[in-house]
C-alpha positions as CSV (number, residue, x, y, z in Angstrom):
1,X,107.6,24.6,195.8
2,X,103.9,24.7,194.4
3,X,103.7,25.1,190.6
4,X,101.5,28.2,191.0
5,X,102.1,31.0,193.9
6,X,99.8,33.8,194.1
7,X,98.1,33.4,191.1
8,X,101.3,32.8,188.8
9,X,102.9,30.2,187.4
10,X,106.4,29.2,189.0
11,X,108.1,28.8,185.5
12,X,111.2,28.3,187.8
13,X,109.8,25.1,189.4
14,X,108.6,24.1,185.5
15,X,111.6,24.6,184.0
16,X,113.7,22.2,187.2
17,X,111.3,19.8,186.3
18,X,112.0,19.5,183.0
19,X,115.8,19.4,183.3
20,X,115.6,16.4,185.6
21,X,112.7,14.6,183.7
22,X,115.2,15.1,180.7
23,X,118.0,13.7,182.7
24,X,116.0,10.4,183.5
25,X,115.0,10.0,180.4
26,X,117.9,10.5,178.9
27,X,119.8,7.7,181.4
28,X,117.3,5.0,180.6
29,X,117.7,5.6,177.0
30,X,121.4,5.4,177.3
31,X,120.7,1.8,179.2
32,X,118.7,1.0,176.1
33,X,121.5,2.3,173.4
34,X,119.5,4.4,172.4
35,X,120.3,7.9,173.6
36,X,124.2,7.6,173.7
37,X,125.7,5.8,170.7
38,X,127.9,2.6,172.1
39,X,131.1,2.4,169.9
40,X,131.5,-1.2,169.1
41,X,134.9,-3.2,169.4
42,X,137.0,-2.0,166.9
43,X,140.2,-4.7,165.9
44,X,143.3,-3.1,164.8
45,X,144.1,-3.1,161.3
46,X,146.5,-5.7,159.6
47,X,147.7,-4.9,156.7
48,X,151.5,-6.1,155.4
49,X,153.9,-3.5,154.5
50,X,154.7,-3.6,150.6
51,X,158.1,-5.3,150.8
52,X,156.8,-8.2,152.4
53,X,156.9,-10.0,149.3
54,X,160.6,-9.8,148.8
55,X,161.4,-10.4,152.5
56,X,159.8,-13.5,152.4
57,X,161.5,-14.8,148.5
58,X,164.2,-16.6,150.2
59,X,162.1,-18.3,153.1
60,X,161.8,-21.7,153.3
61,X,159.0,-23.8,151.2
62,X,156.4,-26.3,153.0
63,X,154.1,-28.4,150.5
64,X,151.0,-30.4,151.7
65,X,150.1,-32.5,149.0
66,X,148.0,-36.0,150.0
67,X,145.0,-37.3,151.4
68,X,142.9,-33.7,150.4
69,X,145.2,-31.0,151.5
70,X,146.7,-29.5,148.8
71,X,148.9,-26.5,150.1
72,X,152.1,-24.9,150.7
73,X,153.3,-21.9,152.5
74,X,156.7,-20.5,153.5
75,X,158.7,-19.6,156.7
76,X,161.6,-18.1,157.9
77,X,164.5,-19.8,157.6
78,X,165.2,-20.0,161.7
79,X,161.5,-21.7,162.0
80,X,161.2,-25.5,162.3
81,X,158.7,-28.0,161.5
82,X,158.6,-30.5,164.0
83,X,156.4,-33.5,164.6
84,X,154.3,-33.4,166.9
85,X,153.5,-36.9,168.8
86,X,150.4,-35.8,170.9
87,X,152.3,-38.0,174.0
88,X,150.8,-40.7,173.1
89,X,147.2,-39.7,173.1
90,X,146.8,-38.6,169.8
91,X,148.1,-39.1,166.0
92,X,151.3,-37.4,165.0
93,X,150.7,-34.1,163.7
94,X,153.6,-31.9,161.6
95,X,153.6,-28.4,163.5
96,X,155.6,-25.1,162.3
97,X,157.4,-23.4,165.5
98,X,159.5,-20.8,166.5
99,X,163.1,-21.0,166.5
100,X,164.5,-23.7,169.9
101,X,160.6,-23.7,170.5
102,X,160.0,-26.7,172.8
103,X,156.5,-27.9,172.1
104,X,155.4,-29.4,175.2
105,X,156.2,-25.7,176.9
106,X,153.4,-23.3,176.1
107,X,155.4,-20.5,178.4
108,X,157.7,-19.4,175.3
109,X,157.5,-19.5,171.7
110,X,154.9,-19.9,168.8
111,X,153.6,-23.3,167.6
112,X,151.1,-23.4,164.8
113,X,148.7,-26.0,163.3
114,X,147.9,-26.4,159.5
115,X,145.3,-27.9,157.8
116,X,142.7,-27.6,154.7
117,X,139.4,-28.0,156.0
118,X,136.1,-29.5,153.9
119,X,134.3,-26.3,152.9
120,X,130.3,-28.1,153.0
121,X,128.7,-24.8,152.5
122,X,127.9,-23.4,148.9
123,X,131.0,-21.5,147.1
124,X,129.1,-17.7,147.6
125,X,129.3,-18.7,151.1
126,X,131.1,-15.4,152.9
127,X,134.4,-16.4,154.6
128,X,133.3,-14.4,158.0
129,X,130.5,-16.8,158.3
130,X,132.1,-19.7,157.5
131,X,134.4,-18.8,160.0
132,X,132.1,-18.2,162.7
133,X,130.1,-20.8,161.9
134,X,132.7,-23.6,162.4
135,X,134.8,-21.7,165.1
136,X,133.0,-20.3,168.2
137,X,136.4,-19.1,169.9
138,X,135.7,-15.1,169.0
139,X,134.6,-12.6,166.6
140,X,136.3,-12.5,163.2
141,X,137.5,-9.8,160.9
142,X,138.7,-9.7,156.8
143,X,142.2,-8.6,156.8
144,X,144.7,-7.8,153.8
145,X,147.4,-10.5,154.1
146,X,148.4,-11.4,150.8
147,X,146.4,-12.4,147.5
148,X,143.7,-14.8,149.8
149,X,140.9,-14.5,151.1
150,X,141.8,-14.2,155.2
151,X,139.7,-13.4,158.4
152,X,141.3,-13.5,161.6
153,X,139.6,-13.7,165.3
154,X,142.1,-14.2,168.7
155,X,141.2,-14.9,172.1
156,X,143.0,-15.2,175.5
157,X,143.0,-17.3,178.5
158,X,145.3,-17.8,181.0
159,X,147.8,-16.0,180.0
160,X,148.3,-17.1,176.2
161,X,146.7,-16.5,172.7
162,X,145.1,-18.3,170.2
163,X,145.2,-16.4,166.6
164,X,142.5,-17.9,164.2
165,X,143.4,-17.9,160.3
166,X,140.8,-18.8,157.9
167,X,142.1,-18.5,154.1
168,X,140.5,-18.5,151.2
169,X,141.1,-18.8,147.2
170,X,136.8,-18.6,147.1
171,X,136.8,-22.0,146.4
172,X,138.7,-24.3,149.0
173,X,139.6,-23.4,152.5
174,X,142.8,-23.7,155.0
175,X,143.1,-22.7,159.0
176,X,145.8,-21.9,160.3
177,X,146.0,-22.0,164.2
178,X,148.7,-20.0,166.2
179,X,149.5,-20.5,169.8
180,X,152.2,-18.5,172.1
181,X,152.1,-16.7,175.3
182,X,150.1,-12.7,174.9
183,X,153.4,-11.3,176.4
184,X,154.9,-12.6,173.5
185,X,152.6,-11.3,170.9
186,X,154.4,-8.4,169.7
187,X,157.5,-10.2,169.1
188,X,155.6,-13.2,166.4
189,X,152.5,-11.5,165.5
190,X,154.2,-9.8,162.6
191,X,156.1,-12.5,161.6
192,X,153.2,-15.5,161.9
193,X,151.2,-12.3,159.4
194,X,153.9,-12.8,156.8
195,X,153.3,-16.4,156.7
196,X,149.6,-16.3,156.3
197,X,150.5,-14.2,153.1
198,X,152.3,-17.0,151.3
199,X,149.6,-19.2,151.9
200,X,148.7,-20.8,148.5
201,X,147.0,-23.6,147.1
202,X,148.4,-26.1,144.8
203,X,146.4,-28.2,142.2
204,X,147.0,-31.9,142.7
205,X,148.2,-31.8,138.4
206,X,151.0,-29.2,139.4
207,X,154.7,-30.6,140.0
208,X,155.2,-30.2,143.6
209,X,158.2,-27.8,144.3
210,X,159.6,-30.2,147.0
211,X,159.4,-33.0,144.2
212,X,161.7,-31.2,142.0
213,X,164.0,-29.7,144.9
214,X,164.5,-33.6,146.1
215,X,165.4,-34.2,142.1
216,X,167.8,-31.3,141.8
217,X,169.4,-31.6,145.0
218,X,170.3,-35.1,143.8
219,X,168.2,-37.4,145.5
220,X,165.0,-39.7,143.6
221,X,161.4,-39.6,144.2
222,X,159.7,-42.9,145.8
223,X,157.2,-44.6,147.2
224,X,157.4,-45.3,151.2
225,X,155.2,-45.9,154.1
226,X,154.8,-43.1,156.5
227,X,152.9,-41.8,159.3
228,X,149.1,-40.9,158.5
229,X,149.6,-37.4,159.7
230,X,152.7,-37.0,157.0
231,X,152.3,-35.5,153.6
232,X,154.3,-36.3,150.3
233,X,158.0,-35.8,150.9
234,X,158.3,-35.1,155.0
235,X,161.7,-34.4,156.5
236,X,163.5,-37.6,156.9
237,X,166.3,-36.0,158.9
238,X,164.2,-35.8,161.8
239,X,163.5,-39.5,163.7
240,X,159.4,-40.1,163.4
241,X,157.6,-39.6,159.9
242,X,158.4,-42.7,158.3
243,X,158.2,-44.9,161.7
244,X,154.7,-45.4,162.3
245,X,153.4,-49.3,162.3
246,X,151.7,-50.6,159.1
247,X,148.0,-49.5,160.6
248,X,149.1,-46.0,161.6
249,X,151.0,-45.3,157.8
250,X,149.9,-44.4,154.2
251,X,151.9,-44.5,150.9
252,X,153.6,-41.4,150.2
253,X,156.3,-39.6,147.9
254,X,159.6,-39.3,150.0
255,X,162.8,-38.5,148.8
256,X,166.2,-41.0,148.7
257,X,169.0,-39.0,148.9
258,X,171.5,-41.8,149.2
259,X,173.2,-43.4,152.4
260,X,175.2,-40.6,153.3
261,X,172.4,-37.8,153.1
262,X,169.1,-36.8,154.0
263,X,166.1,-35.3,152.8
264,X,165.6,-32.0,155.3
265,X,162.3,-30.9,153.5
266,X,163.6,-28.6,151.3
267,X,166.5,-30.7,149.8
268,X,169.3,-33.1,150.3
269,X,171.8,-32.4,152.8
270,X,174.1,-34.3,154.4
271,X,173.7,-36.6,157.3
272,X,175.8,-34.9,159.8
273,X,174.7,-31.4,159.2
274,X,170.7,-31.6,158.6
């Protein structure tokens, strides 16, 4: 089909031309992003429903308070911290897991790591890219969990998740690490949420809450040798904290609740019933 016939313009020919020229075009900008708009990931929102706060009041406390972490938390009252040896190839390590959670089975159940981490950047530093900076596991996000500061990235690999907690008082730092299977993520994920919330910090000046549980509860405050991955007043019902040899330990605060009973943590309870 010629563009002129007989003296006169085809305009047909012209105007199939210019559809399929706009067609082209239009592809090669969509390659280049710049023709169709790409939507970008989008993570879901997390955000804690209002009564949060009272359904977590009668959880259990966990205080962190030696060699530069200074933190507690709570959990529910089924959850367990356990101590975790590392099989012996690594230092023992105090975990928080799921109720009857086995830890050296990753097919079931949620185990979670704790720690405050040096913040080496300036104070104005934002929390995203502190995140990203020091963990290149995925892409983070803010998210409303409780009166921190809190970004959260996940990612999966065969077959299980890694949730990634940064929090945040603007000042100091903690991560908190949760591992479980994805098929079980809608059973934990808003239950290990809820803990993030009552993340807090603690002062090393302010009385320590396990401190003055151990005094009501009627046991006495001391000075023992423990394991270097304990913190001031471990559970001493379990076997492990206080067992490490002299160049594995560091003094401590523990808890004496007598012959017959023993410090769970929380309080003094007796030896056949931890």
């Amino acid at each position: 089909m010629a563009f002129v016939t007989q003296g006169k313009t085809n305009w047909k020919f012209i105007l199939i031309v210019v559809i399929l020229a706009a067609i082209v075009g239009c592809g090669i900008l969509a390659y280049q992003n710049r023709c169709l708009t790409k939507e970008e990931a989008q993570f879901p929102e997390i955000k804690l429903a209002e009564k949060t706060k009272n359904e977590t009041a009668g959880w259990k406390a966990y205080e962190r308070a030696s060699g530069g972490q200074n933190f507690g938390f709570k959990y529910p009252n089924d959850w367990e911290i356990q101590i975790e040896t590392g099989m012996g190839f690594g230092p023992e390590e105090e975990v928080l897991t799921s109720p009857n959670k086995d830890l050296y089975d990753n097919s079931t159940g949620v185990r979670t790591t704790f720690s405050e981490w040096p913040k080496k950047k300036k104070s104005e530093e934002i929390l995203i890219q502190y995140a990203t900076d020091n963990n290149a596991c995925c892409s983070f996000q803010e998210v409303s969990l409780g009166e921190n500061l809190v970004v959260f990235g996940e990612y999966e690999y065969e077959g299980n998740l890694d949730l990634n907690y940064f929090i945040s008082n603007g000042e100091r730092i903690i991560f908190f690490d949760a591992f479980l299977p994805s098929k079980e993520k809608a059973a934990f994920f808003e239950t290990i949420n809820k803990i993030v919330s009552t993340f807090k910090f603690i002062e090393p000046e302010e009385i320590s809450i396990k401190e003055e549980s151990c005094v009501n509860s009627g046991g006495t405050v001391k000075t023992s040798s423990c394991c270097e991955s304990a913190s001031d007043f471990p559970n001493l019902c379990l076997i492990g904290p206080c067992g490490c040899g002299p160049q594995n330990s560091h003094e401590l605060k523990t808890c004496d609740c007598g012959s017959d009973e023993c410090f769970n943590g929380t309080e003094c309870v007796n030896l056949q019933n931890p």
